[in-house]
C-alpha positions in Angstrom: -166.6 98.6 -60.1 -169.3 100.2 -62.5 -169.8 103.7 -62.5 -173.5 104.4 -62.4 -174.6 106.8 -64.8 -177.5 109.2 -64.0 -178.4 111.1 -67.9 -180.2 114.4 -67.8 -182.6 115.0 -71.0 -183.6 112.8 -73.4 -182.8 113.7 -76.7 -180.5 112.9 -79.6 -176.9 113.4 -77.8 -178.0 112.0 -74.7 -179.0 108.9 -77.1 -175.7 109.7 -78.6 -174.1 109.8 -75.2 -175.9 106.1 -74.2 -175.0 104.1 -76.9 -171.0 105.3 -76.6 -171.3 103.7 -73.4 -173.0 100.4 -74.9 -169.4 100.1 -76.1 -167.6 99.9 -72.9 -167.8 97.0 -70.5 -171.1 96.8 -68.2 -168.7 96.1 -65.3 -167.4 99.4 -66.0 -170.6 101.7 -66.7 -173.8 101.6 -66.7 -176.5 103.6 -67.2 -179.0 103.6 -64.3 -181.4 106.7 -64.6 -182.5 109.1 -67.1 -184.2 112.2 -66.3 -186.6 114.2 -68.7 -189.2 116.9 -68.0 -191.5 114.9 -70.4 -191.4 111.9 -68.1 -193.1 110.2 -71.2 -189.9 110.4 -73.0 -187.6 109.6 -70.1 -189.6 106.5 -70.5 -189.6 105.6 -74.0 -185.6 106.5 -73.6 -185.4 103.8 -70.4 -187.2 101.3 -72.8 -185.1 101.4 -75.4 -182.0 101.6 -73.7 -182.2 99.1 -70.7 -182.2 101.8 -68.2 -184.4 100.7 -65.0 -184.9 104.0 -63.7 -187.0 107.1 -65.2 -187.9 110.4 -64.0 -190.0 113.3 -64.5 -187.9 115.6 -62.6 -183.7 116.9 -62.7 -184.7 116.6 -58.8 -185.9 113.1 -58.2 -182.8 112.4 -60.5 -180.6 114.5 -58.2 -182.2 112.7 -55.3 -181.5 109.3 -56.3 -178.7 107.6 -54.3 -177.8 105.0 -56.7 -176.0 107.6 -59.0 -172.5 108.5 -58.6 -172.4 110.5 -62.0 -174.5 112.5 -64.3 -174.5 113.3 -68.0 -176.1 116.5 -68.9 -176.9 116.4 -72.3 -180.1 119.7 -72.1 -179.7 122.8 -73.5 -177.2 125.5 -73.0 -179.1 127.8 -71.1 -179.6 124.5 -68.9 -176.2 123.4 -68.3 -175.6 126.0 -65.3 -178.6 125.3 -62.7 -178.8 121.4 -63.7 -175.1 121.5 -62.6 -175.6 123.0 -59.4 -178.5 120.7 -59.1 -176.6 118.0 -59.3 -173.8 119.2 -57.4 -175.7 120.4 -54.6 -177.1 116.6 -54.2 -173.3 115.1 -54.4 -173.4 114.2 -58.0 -169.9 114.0 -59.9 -170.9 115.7 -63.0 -170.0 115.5 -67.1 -171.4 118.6 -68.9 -172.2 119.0 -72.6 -170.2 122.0 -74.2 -170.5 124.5 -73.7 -169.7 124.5 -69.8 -171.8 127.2 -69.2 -173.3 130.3 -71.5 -170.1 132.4 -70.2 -167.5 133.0 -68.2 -168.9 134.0 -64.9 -171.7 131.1 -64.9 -168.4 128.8 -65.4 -166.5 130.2 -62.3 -169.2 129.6 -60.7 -170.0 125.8 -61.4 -166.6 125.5 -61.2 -165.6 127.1 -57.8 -168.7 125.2 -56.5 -167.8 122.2 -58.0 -164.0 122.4 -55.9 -165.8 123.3 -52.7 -168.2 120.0 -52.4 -165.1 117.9 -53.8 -167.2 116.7 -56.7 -166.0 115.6 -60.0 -166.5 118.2 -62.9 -165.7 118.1 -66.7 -167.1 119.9 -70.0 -167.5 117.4 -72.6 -165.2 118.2 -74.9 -165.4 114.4 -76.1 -162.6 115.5 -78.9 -160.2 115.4 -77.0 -160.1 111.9 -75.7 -160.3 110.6 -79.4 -156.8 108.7 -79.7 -156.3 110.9 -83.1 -156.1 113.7 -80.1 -154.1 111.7 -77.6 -151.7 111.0 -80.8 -151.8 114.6 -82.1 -150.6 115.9 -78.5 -147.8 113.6 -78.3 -146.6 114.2 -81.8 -146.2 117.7 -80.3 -144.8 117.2 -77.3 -142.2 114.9 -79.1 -141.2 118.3 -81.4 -141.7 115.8 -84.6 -143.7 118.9 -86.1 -141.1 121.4 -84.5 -142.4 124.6 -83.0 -146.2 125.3 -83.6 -146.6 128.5 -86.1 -150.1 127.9 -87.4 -153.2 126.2 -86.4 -156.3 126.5 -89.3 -159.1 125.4 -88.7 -163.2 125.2 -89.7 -166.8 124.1 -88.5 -169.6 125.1 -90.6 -172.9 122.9 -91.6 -176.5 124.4 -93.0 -178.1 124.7 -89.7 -180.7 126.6 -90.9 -183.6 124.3 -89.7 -182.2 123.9 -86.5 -183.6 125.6 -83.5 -181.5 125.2 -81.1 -178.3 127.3 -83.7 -180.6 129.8 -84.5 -182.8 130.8 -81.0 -181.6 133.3 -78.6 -183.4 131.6 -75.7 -182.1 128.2 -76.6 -178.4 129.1 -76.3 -178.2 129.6 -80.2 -175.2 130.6 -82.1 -171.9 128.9 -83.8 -169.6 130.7 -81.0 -171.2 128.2 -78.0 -172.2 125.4 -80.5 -169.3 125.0 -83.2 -167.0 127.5 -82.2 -165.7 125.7 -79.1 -164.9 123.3 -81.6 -162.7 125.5 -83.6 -161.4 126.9 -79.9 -160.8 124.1 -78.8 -158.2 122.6 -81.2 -156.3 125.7 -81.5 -155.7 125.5 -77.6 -154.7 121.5 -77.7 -152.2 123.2 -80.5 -150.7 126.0 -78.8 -151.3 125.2 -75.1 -151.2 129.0 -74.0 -153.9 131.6 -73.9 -154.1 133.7 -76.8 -152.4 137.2 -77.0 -154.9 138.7 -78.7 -158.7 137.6 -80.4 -159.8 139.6 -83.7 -163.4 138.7 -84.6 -166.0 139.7 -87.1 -169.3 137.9 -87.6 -173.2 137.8 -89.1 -176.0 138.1 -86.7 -179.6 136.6 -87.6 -182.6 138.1 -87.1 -182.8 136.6 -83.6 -179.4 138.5 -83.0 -177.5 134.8 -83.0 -174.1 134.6 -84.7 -174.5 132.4 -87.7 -171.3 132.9 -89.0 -168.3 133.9 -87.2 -163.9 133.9 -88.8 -161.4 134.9 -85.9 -157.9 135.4 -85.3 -156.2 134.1 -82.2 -152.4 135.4 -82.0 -150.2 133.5 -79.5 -146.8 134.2 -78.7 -144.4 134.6 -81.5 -146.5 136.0 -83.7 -147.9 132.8 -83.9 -151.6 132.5 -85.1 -155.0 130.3 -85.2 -157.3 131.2 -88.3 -160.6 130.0 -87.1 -163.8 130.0 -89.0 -167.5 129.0 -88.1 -171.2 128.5 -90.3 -174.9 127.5 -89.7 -174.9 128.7 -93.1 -173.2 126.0 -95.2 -170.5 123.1 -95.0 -166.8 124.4 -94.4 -163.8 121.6 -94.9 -164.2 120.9 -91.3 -160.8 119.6 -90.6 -158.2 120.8 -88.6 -154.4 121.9 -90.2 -151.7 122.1 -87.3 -148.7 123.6 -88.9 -145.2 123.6 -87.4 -141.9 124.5 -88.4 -140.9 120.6 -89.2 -143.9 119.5 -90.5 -148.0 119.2 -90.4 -150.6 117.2 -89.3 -154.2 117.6 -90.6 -157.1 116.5 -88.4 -160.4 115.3 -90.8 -163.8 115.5 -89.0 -161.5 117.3 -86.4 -164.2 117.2 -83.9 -164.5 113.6 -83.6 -161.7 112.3 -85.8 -160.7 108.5 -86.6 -158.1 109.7 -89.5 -155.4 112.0 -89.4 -152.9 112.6 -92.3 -149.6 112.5 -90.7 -146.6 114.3 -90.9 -145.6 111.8 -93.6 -148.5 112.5 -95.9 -150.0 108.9 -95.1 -153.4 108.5 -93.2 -153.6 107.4 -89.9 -156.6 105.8 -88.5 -158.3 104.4 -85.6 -161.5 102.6 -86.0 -164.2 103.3 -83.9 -166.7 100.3 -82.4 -170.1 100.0 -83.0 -173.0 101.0 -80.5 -176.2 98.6 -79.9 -177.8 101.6 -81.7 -177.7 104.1 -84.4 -176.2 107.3 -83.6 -177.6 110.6 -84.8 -174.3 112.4 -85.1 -171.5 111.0 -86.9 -168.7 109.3 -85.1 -170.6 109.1 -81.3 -169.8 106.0 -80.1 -166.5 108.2 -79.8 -168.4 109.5 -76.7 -166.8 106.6 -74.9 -163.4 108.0 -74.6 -164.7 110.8 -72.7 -167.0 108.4 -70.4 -163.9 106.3 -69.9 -161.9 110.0 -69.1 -164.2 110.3 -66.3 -164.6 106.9 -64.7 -160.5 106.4 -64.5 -160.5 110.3 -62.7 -163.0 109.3 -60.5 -162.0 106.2 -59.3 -158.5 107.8 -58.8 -160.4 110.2 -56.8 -159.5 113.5 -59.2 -161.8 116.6 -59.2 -160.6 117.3 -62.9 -158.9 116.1 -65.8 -155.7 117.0 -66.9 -156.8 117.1 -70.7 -159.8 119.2 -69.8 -158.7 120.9 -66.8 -161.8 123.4 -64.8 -158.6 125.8 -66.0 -158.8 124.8 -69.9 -162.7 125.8 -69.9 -162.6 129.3 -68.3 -160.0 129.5 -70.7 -162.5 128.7 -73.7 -165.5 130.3 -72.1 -163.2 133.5 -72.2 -162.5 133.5 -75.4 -165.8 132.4 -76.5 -167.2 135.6 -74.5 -164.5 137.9 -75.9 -165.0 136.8 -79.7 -169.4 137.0 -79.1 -168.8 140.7 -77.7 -166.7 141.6 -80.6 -169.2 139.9 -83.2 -172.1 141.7 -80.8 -173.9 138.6 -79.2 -175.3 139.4 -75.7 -177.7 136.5 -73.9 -179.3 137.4 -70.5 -177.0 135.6 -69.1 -174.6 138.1 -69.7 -176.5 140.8 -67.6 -177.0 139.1 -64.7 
């Protein structure tokens, strides 16, 4: 049976988010509707990708009872109300990170979520990678021993992009690269952090555009994590343990590991029916695939991105934008 995709917004990760699927079997998934409030561009976006249905309106979207799913692929400030939206009209829901723009907006979606026995998951695509799935099992297997160190960075020029540098839009590296960095230290450790030790540089709009934090976990054990719109950082992720270590490259979407025994590890990804704008995001499939096998063994959550696992982040993300002095509105409602 095919999940029926409903896609909120069109721009470049929904596109992203589309041609992952294209990848995947159309007995399996297939996109249905796509939602824009340019219904112009919901249109070109049907056009190109073979969708039949496209609105002008979240609502008619959230109205529409040929979905069972939704991608929300807007903006941050977005994610929380779209999700309700959607929730509210019996949509099963797949939200772009981050979840919400804090903590309490994530209860929230989250406790609603529960209560209409809907599907929920933040799209932390990395995750379902199989250099991920690998990664976790190497773990759990002890092969690199007990988990000391976890280094890891995200930094591009993001300079030109609005969407990094705007208050109103949700800007910042903490909600846009830094649940990244987050992220991966968690999938190391598996344990909230004892303590989080941030410093960071504000833009004129008051956005982080640079942020290097600390996250100690038990035994002393620590994450050295480090964000930039400001230039290109190594972007890889180094999981250090007291047998060995693994390094993850292009650690947020990763097809090549070096393993514990210095060699490369790789996993080819498939090719889209289109271009993708970001590297590596006909990866997006794993997650799509996450969500299909959940719901059709009728689970409200996954247990690699557990409602649990993003509170988890969105705390952190909160407690490290605090320290580095980021406040949205959302924080003072």
């Amino acid at each position: 049976m095919a999940l029926r995709w409903g896609i909120v917004a069109a721009g470049k990760i929904s596109h992203d988010f589309v041609t992952g699927l294209s990848t995947l079997p159309i007995s399996e998934h297939i996109a249905i509707a796509i939602a824009a409030r340019d219904k112009k561009r919901a249109e070109e976006f049907a056009k190109l990708h073979d969708i039949p249905n496209a609105f002008g309106s979240y609502e008619e979207l959230a109205k529409s009872s040929d979905i069972d799913v939704v991608y929300i692929g807007a903006l941050n400030p977005q994610h929380f109300d779209i999700g309700m939206l959607m929730l509210k009209h019996g949509k099963h829901i797949l939200v772009e990170k981050p979840l919400c723009m804090n903590e309490k907006q994530a209860q929230q979606l989250t406790a609603y979520a529960k209560s209409r026995k809907l599907f929920l998951m933040e799209a932390v695509w990395s995750r379902f990678f199989p250099a991920y799935q690998y990664v976790r099992k190497q773990i759990a297997l002890g092969t690199l021993g007990k988990i000391q160190e976890v280094n890891v960075s995200f930094g591009f020029d993001l300079t030109e992009i609005d969407r990094l540098q705007k208050k109103e839009l949700g800007g910042g590296t903490v909600l846009d690269l830094g649940i990244y960095v987050i992220q991966a230290s968690q999938w190391a450790f598996q344990e909230p952090p004892l303590s989080i030790k941030a410093t960071g540089e504000l833009n004129a709009e008051g956005v982080d555009v640079g942020v290097a934090a600390e996250l100690e976990y038990s035994g002393r054990r620590i994450a050295k994590i480090q964000t930039s719109a400001k230039k290109e950082l190594e972007n890889k992720a180094i999981i250090k343990g007291t047998k060995g270590q693994i390094t993850i490259l292009n650690f947020w979407c990763p097809t090549t590991i070096i393993d514990v025994d210095g060699k490369e590890k790789t996993w080819p990804l498939p090719k889209g029916k289109y271009k993708t704008n970001f590297l590596n995001s006909e990866g997006l499939r794993y997650e799509a695939e996450e969500v299909r096998k959940c719901i059709m063994e009728g689970k409200l959550q996954s247990e690699d991105m557990p409602h649990s696992e993003s509170l988890l982040l969105a705390h952190i993300e909160d407690s490290i934008r605090k320290q580095v002095g980021v406040i949205f509105a959302e924080d003072e409602q």
